[in-house]
VMD Tcl script that draws the C-alpha trace (Angstrom):
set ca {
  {30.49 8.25 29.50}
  {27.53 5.86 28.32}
  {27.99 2.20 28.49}
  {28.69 0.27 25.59}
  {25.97 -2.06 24.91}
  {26.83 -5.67 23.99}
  {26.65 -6.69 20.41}
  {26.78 -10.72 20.36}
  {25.46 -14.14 18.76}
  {22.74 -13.49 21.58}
  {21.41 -10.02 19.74}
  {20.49 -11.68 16.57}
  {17.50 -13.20 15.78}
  {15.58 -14.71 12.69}
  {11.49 -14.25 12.21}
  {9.44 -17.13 10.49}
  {7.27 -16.19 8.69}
  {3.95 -15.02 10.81}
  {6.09 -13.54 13.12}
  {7.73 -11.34 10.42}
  {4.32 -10.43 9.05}
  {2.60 -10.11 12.27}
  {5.03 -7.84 13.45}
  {5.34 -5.74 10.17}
  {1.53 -5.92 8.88}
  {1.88 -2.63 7.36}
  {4.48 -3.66 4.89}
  {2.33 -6.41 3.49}
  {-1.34 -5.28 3.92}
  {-0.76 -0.76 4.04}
  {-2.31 0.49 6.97}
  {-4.43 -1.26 9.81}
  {-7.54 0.83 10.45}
  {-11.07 -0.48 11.83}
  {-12.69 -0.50 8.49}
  {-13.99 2.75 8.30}
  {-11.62 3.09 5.12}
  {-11.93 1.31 1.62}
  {-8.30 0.49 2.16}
  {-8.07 -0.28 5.28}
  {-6.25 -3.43 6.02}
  {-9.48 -6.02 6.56}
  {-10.71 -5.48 2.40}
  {-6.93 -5.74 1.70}
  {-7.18 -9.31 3.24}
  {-10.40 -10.03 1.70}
  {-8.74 -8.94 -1.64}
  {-5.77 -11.10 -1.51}
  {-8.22 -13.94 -1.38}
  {-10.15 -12.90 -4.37}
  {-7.24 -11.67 -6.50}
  {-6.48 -15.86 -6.38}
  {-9.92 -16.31 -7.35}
  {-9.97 -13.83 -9.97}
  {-7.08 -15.58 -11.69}
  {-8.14 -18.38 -12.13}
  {-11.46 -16.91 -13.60}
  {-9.12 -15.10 -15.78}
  {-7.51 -18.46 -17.03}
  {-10.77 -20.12 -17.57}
  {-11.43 -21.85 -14.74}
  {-14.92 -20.99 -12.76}
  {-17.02 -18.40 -13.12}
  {-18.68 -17.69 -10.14}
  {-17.57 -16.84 -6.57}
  {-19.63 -17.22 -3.50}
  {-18.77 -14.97 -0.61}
  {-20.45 -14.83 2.66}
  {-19.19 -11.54 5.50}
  {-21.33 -12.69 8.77}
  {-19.79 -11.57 12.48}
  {-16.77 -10.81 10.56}
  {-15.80 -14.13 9.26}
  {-15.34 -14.33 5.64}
  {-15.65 -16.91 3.23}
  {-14.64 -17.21 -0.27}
  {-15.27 -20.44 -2.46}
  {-14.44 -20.18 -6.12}
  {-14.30 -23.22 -8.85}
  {-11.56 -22.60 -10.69}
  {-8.84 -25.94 -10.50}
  {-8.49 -26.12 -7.13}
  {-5.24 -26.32 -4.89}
  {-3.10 -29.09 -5.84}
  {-3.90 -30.99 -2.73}
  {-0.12 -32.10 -1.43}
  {0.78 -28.43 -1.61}
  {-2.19 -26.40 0.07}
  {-0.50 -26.02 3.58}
  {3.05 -25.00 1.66}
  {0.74 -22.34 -0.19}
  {-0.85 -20.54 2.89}
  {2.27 -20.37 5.15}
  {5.45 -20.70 3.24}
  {6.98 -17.44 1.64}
  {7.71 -17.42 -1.99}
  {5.32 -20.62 -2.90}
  {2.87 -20.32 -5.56}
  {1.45 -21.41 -8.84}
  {2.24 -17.93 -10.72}
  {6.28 -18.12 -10.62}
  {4.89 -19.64 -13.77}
  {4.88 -17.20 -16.27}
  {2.99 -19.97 -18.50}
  {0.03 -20.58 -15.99}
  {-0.11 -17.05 -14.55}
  {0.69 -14.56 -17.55}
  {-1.03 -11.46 -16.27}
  {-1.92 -12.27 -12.91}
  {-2.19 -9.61 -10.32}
  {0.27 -11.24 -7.83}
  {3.20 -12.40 -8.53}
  {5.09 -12.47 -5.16}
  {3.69 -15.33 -3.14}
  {2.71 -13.29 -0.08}
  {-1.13 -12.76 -0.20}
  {-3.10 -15.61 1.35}
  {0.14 -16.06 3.79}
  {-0.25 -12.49 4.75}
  {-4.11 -13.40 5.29}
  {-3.48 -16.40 7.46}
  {-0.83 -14.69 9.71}
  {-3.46 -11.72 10.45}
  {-6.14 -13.67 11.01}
  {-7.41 -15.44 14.12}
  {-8.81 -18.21 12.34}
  {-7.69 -19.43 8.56}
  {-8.66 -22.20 7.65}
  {-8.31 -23.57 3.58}
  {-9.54 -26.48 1.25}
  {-9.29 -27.61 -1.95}
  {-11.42 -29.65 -4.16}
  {-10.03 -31.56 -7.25}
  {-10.12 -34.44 -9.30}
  {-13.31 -35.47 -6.70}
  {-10.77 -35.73 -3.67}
  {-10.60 -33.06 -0.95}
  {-8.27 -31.83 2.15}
  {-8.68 -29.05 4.32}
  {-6.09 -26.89 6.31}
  {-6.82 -24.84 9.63}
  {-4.59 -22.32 11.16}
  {-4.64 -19.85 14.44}
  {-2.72 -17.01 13.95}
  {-0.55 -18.71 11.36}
  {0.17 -21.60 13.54}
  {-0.71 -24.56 11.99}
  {-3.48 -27.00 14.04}
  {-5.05 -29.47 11.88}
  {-4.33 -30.21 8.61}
  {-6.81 -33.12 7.24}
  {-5.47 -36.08 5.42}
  {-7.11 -36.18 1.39}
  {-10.06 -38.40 1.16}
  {-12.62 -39.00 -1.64}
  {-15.00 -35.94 -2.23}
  {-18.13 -35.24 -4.55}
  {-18.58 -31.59 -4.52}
  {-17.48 -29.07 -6.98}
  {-13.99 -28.33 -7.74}
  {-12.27 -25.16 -6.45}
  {-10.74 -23.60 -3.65}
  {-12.59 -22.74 -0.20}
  {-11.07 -20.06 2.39}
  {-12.52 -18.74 5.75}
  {-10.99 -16.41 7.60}
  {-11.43 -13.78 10.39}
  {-8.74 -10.93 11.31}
  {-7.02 -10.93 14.37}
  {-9.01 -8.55 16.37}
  {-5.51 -7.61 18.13}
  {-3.79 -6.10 15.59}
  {-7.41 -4.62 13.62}
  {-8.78 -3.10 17.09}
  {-12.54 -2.54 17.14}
  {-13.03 -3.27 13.09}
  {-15.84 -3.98 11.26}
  {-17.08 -4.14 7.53}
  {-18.51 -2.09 5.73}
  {-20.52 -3.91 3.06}
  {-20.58 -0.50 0.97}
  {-17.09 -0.68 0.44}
  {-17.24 -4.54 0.25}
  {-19.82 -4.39 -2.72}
  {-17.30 -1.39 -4.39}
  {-14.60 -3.70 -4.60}
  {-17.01 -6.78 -6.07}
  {-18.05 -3.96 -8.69}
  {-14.89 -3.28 -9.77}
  {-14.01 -6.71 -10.46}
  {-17.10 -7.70 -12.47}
  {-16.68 -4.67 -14.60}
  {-12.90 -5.96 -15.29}
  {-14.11 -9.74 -16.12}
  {-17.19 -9.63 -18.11}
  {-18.93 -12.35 -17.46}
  {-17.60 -13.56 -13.97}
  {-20.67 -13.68 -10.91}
  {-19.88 -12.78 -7.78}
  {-22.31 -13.54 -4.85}
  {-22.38 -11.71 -1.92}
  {-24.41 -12.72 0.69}
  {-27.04 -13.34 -1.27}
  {-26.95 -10.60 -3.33}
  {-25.28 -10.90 -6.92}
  {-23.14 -8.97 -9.06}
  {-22.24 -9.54 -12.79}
  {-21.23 -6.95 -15.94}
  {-21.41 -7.70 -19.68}
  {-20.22 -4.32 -20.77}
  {-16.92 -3.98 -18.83}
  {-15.80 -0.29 -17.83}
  {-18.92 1.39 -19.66}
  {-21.06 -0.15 -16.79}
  {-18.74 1.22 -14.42}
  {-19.23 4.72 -15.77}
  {-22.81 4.35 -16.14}
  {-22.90 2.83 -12.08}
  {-20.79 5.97 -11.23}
  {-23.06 8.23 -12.65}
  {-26.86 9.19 -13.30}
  {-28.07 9.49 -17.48}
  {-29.10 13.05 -16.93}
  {-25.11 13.86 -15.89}
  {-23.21 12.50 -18.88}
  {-22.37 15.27 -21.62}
  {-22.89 12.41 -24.38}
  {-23.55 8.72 -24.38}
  {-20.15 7.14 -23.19}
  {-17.35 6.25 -25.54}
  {-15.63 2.65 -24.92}
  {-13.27 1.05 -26.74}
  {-11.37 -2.38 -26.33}
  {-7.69 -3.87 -27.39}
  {-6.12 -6.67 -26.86}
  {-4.53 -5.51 -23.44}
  {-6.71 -2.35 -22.71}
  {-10.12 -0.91 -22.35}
  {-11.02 2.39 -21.99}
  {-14.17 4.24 -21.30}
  {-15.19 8.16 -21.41}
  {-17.30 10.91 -20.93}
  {-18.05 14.27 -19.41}
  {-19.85 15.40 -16.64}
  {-22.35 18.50 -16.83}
  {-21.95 19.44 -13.44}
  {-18.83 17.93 -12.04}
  {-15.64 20.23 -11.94}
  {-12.41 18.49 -11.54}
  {-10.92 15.40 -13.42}
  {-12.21 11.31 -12.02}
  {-10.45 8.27 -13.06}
  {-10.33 4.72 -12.70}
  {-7.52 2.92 -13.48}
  {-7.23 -0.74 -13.16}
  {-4.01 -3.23 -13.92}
  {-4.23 -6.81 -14.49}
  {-7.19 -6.40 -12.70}
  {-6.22 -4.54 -9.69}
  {-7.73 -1.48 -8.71}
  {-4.85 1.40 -8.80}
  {-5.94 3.95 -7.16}
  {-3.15 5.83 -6.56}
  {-2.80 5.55 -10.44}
  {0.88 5.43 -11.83}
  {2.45 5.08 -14.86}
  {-0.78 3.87 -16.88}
  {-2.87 6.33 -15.93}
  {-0.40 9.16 -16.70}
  {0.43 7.98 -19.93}
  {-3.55 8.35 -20.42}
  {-4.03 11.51 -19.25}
  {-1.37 12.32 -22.00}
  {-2.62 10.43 -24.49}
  {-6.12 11.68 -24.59}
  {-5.08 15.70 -24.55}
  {-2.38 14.71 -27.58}
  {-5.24 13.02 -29.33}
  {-7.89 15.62 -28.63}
  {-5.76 18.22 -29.83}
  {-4.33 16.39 -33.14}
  {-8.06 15.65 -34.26}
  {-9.22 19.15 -33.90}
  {-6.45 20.53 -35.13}
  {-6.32 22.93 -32.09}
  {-3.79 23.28 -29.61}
  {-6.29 23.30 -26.67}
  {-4.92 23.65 -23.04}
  {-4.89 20.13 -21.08}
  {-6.87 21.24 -18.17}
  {-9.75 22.13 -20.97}
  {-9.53 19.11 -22.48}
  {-9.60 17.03 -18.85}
  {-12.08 19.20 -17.17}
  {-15.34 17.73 -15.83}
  {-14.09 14.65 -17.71}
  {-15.33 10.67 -15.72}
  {-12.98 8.12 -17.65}
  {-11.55 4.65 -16.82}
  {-8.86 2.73 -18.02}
  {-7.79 -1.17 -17.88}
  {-4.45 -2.84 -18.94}
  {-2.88 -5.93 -19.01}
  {0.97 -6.00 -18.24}
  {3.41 -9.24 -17.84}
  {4.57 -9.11 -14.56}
  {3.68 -5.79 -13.40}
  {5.53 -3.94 -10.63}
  {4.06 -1.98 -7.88}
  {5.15 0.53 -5.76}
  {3.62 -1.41 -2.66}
  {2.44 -4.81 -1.69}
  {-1.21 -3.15 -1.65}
  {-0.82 -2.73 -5.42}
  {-2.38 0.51 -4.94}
  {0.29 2.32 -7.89}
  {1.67 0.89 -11.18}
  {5.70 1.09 -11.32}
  {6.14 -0.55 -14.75}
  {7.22 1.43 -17.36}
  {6.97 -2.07 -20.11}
  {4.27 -3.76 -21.38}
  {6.20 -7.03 -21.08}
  {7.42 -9.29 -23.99}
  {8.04 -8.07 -27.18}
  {5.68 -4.91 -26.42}
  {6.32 -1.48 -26.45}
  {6.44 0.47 -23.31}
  {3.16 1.51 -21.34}
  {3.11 5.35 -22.47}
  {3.80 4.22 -26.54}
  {1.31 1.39 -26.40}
  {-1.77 3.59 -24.64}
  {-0.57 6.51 -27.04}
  {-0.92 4.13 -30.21}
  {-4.43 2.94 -28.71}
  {-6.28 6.01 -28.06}
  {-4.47 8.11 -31.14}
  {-6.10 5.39 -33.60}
  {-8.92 4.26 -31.66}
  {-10.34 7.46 -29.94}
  {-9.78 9.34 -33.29}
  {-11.56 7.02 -35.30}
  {-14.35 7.11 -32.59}
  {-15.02 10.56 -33.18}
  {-14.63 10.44 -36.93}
  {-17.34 8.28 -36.95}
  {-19.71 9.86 -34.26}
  {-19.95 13.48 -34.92}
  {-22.03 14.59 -32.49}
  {-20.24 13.34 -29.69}
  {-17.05 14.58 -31.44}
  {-18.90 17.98 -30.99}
  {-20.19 17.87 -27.99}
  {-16.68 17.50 -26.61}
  {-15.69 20.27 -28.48}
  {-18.18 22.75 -27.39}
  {-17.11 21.25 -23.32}
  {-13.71 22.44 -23.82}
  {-14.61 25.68 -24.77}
  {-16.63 26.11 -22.35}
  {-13.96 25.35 -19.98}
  {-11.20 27.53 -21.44}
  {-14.01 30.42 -21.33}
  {-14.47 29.41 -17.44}
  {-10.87 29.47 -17.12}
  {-10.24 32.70 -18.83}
  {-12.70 34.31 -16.81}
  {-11.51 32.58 -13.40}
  {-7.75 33.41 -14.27}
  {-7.86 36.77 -12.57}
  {-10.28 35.58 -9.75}
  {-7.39 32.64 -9.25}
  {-4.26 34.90 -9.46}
  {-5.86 37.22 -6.43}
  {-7.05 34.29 -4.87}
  {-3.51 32.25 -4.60}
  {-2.12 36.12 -3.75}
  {-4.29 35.91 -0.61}
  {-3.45 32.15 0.46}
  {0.12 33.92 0.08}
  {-0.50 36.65 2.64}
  {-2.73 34.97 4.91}
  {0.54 32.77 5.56}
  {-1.59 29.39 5.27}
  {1.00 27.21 6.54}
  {1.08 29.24 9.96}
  {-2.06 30.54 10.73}
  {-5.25 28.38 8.52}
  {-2.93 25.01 8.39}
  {-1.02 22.96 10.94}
  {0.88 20.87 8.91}
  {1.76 17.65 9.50}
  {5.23 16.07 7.90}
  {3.61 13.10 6.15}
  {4.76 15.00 3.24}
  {8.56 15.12 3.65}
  {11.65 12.57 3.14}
  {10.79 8.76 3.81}
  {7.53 9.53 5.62}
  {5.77 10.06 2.27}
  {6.01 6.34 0.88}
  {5.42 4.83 3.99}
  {2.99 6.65 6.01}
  {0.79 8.53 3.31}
  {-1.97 6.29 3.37}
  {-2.20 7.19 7.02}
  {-1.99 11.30 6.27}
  {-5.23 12.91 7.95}
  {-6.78 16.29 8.31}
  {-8.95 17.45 10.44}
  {-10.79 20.52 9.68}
  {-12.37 21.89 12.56}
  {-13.82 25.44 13.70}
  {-12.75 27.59 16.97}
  {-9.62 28.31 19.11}
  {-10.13 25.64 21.40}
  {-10.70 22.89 19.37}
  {-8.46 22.88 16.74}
  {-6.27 23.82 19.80}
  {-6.62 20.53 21.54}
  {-6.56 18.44 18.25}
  {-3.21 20.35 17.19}
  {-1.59 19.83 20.49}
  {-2.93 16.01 20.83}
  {-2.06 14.78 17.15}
  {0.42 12.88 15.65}
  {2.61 15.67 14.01}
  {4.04 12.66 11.62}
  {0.59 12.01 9.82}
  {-2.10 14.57 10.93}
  {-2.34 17.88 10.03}
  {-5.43 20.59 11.06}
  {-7.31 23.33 9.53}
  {-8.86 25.68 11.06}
  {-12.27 26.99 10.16}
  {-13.55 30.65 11.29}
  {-17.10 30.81 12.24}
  {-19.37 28.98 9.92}
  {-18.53 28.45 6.12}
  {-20.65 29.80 3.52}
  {-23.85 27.57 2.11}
  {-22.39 27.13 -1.63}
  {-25.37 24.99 -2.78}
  {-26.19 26.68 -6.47}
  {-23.15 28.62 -6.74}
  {-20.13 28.40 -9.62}
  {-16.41 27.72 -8.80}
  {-15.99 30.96 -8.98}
  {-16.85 30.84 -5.25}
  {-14.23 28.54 -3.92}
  {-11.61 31.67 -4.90}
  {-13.93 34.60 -3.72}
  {-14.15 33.05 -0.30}
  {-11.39 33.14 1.91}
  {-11.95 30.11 3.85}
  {-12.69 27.77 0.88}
  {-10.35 29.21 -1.02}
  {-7.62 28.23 1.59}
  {-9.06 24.51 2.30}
  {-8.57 24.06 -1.67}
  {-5.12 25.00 -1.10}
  {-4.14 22.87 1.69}
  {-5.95 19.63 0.28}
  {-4.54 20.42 -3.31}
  {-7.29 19.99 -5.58}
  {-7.71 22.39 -7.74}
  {-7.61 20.50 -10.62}
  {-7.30 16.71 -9.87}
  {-7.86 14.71 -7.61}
  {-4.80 13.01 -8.29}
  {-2.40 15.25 -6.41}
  {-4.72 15.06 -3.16}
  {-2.07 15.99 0.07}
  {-4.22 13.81 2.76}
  {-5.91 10.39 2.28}
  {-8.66 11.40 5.00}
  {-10.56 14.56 5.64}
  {-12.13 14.82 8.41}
  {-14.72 16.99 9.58}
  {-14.47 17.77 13.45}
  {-17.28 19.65 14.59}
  {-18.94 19.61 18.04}
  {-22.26 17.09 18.27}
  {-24.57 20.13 18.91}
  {-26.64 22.04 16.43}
  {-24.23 24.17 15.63}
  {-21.74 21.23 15.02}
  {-24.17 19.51 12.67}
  {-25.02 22.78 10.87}
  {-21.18 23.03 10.07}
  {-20.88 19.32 8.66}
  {-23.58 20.11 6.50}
  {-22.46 23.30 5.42}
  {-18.84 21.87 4.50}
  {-20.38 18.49 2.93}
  {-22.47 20.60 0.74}
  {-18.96 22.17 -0.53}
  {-17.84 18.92 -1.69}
  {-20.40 17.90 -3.01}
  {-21.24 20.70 -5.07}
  {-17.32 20.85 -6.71}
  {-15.37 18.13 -5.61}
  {-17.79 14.63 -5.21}
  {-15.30 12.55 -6.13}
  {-13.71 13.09 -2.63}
  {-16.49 11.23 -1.62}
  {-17.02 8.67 -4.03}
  {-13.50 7.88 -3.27}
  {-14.15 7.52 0.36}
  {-11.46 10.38 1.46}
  {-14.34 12.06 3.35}
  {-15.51 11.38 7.67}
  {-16.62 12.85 10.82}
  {-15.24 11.98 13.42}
  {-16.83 10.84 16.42}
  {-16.14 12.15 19.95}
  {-17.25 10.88 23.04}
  {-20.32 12.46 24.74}
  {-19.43 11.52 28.24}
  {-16.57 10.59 30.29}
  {-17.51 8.00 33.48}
  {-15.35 7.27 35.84}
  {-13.66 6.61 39.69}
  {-10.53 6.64 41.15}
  {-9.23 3.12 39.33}
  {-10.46 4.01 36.01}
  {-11.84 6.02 32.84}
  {-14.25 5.25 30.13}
  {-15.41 7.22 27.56}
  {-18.61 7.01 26.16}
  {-20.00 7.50 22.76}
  {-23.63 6.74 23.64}
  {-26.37 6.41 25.94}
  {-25.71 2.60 25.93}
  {-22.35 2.87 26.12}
  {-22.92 5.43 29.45}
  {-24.86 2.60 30.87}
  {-22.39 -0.13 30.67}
  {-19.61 2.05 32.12}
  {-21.69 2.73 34.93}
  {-22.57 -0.44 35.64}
  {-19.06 -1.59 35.21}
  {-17.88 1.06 38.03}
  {-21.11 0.73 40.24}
  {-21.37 2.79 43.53}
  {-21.39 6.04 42.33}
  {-19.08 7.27 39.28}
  {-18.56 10.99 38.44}
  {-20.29 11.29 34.87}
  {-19.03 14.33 33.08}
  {-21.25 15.38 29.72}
  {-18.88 16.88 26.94}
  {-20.74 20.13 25.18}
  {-18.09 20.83 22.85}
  {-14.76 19.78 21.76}
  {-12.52 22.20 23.29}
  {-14.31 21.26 26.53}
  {-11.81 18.22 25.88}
  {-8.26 18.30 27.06}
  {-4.93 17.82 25.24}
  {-4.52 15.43 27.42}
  {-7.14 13.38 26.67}
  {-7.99 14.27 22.92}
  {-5.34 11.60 21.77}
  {-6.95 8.86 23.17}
  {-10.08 9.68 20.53}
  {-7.56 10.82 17.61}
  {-4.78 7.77 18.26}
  {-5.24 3.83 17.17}
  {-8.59 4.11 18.67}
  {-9.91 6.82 16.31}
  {-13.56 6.46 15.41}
  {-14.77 7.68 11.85}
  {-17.66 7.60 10.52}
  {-17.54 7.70 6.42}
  {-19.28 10.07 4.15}
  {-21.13 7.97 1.74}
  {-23.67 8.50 -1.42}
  {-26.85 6.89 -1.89}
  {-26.51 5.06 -5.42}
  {-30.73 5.70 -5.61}
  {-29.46 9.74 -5.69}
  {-28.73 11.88 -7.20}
  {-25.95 14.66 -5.98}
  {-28.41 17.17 -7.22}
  {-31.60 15.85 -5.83}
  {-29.64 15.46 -2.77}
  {-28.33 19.54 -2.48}
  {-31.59 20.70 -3.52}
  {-33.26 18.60 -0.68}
  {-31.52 19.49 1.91}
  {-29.81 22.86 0.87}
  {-32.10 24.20 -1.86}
  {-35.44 26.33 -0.50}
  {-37.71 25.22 1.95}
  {-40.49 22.78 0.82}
  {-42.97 20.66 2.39}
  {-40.90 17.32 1.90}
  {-37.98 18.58 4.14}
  {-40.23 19.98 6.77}
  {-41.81 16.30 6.89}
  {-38.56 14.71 7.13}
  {-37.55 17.38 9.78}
  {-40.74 16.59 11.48}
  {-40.76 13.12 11.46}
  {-37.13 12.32 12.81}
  {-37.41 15.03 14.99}
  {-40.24 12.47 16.55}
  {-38.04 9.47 16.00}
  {-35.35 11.09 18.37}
  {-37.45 12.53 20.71}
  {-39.01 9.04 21.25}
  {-35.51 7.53 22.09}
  {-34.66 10.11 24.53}
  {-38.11 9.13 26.34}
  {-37.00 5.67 25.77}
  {-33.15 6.45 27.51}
  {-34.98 8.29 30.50}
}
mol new
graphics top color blue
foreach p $ca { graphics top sphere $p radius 0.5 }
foreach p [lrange $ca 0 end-1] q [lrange $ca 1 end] { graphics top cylinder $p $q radius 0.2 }
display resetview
């Protein structure tokens, strides 16, 4: 019989604060990652900051914020009131303290709760915060949420405002860096929101007078949109919207008291209604809603009173109320676009027909897929995708999927061995596997018709769940896993050119990596490195002296169970997927996919040089 473990006064134990935070990070900031993610935990930090920022912007106070990202230490100085000066240590480190428990100071503020900048400062290595008001100053620092100088006020001539610099703890965000790319994303987004707000960025600025139509037009290229984008304003919502020419599922952008949703929520389904029950009432027509939504780019912004989400990363709108004496989210956008939209296209007939003519064109698509699809999800039936094509992981069941799914991974990889190792090294809770036979089929040119004739793409669509939207997507990351060889790299291309050519948005949205594996193992009886580089090689060597055994990894299933988890675990190394804003997705596939030309063999030509002169340089 088992011993009974004591249960005394001794057993229970109370957290302040930092502790509590430090210890739970993923309940206040979502997951950790190394910033190889948009939302990985550093921009989370670096958006708690600016959410403050952005509020007081929104109450007419400042419109500019400077930022500066050097050596990963962040700064962020805006000039809205400022801090009130006897309370700016209270603000940064004790729980449920803030300005916007104020529904008169703060009436549509993006957070309501108090936790942000104290999350920041517990995470962070260095915080350190100061205000400026009423030409008097005082200034706060803090290690790890400990408290080590805190500066009494004295006179001050500078501007007002609030000042914070920061750097995460590099022991609970292993090995991170940013990413200015998603950085400057972020920025975007909340210049389109608040017209007229500046944002600098080291150096570099960012400003929008036209709201969500500028974030269409920055999303995509002139020669793309079906007709000029439609954009209409309320008092508590915007809206813009389009269609693409060449894009084939549904892309949104959906925004809440100036938060970035991108999980969506109720908002966003409430406008997905909307605009089919519109669209159909003004043509009289009782059009299918995947018609009306296909190929469609649209945003949407609203303003709630107190808004609940269903995470501290305010990632998905809860709220079913406007607030106040409103009516509820789905009446209020229903009222908006039913009057507004249908007056829009009243009074612009050519864009009223233009959409028109796109939905028939998708319902003939459809009609003509239908068959293609039925024999297609017939096939995924019998080639028993869950057991053969798709390890699984169970990210998807019970109380795993709130907590975990912005963690949910799949690898898609190609050959017994690999996908072997990965399957038997993963972490069955969040990351799942697909298996690839052989190489995938070059789909640069061809219709969606493809994606069902071919067995393997027709299966990937399947497991990632994307048929029609994006919004039903089964893994946050997809990642390819190909070996680093020729082969390998033809592979990635081969499967990048897929997504590009019918589902971009994947990448857009930063769902999309490779994943890097190291090219050499050093090591001696004490210990083990891996290496991802020549450089890296070097150092380990040097590290070990005498004489190390070097092995050189040719493939992935050259690597062991055993030690795949070390490269698929905390210390996973991705490297994202991202688009050039300066090209096109067209320009792009013909470049590199479309026929032969001179250009490409130039470029082929030229960095086949640039690498050849490194490996000179390594030996």
């Amino acid at each position: 019989m088992a011993k009974e473990t004591q249960y005394t006064e001794e057993n229970i134990r109370s957290l302040d604060w930092k502790e509590h935070i430090r210890m739970r990070p993923g309940m206040y900031i979502g997951k950790l990652g190394d910033g190889s993610s948009p939302d990985d935990g550093i921009y989370i930090l670096l958006k708690e900051v600016l959410d403050n920022c952005i509020d007081e912007f929104v109450m007419g106070a400042g419109k500019t914020i400077d930022i500066t990202i050097k050596d990963n230490v962040v700064s962020v100085r805006d000039y809205g009131r400022g801090i009130p000066l006897g309370k700016i240590v209270d603000v940064v480190s004790k729980m449920n303290t803030g300005g916007k428990y104020d529904s008169r100071a703060f009436k549509k503020s993006v957070g309501l709760n108090g936790v942000g900048t104290k999350a920041v400062n517990a995470l962070s290595s260095m915080f350190s915060v100061a205000s400026y008001r009423e030409n008097q100053t005082t200034n706060a620092v803090f290690e790890f949420g400990n408290l080590i100088r805190e500066d009494p006020v004295s006179s001050c001539s500078k501007r007002r405002g609030t000042k914070v610099v920061f750097e995460p703890d590099t022991r609970i965000f292993k090995n991170y860096i940013f990413r200015l790319e998603y950085v400057e994303r972020m920025l975007k987004n909340y210049v389109y929101l608040n017209p007229g707000l500046t944002i600098d960025l080291n150096g570099e600025k960012y400003h929008s007078e036209n709201g969500l139509k500028d974030l269409l037009e920055d999303q995509s290229t002139a020669s793309d949109l079906l007709y000029p984008i439609i954009h209409l304003e309320g008092e508590d919502i915007e809206v813009a919207i389009t269609h693409s020419r060449s894009q084939y599922s549904e892309e949104y952008h959906s925004f809440v008291n100036g938060q970035n949703t991108t999980h969506g929520g109720t908002h966003l389904a409430a406008f997905r209604e909307a605009l089919v029950k519109t669209i159909r009432e003004h043509f009289g027509k009782n059009f299918e809603a995947s018609d009306i939504r296909k190929s469609i780019i649209s945003a949407i912004s609203i303003k709630v009173m107190e808004p609940v989400f269903e995470s501290q990363t305010k990632t998905k709108l809860g709220s079913t109320e406007m607030g106040g004496d409103m009516p509820s989210v789905r009446s209020y956008i229903n009222d908006f676009l039913g009057t507004q939209l249908d007056n829009f296209l009243h009074k612009n007939t050519q864009t009223a027909e233009a959409v028109r003519l796109k939905i028939l064109q998708a319902e003939k698509e459809r009609k003509e897929l239908s068959g293609i699809r039925k024999l297609a999800k017939e096939r995924a039936k019998k080639a028993s995708l869950h057991n053969k094509k798709l390890r699984d992981c169970r990210i998807h069941l019970g109380d795993l999927r709130k907590d975990r799914r912005l963690e949910s991974t799949i690898f898609i990889t190609e050959g017994d061995s690999a996908s072997g190792s990965i399957t038997k090294s993963r972490d069955v809770n969040t990351q799942a596997v697909f298996s690839l036979r052989g190489k995938p089929l070059n789909t640069y040119g061809m219709t969606k018709k493809i994606v069902y004739e071919n067995e393997e793409f027709n299966l990937l669509q399947a497991a990632l769940n994307i048929e029609d939207s994006m919004e039903d997507l089964r893994y946050n990351n997809i990642v390819i896993a190909t070996d680093a060889d020729v082969d390998g790299m033809h592979i990635r291309l081969l499967l990048i050119t897929f997504f590009l050519q019918f589902f971009p948005e994947l990448i857009k949205e930063g769902h999309l990596y490779i994943l890097q594996t190291p090219l050499f193992r050093v090591r001696d009886k004490k210990q083990t490195f891996y290496c991802y580089s020549e450089q890296e090689k070097k150092e380990a060597v040097e590290k070990l002296k005498g004489k190390p055994e070097i092995t050189r990894f040719k493939g992935l299933g050259e690597i062991s169970p055993d030690e795949f988890k070390f490269f698929i675990g905390e210390d996973i190394r991705l490297d994202p997927i991202m688009l050039d804003k300066s090209t096109t997705t067209d320009d792009l596939l013909e470049f590199y996919m479309g026929k032969n030309t001179q250009d490409r063999q130039k470029f082929i030509i030229n960095n086949l040089k640039v690498e050849l002169d490194v490996a000179e340089e390594i030996i």
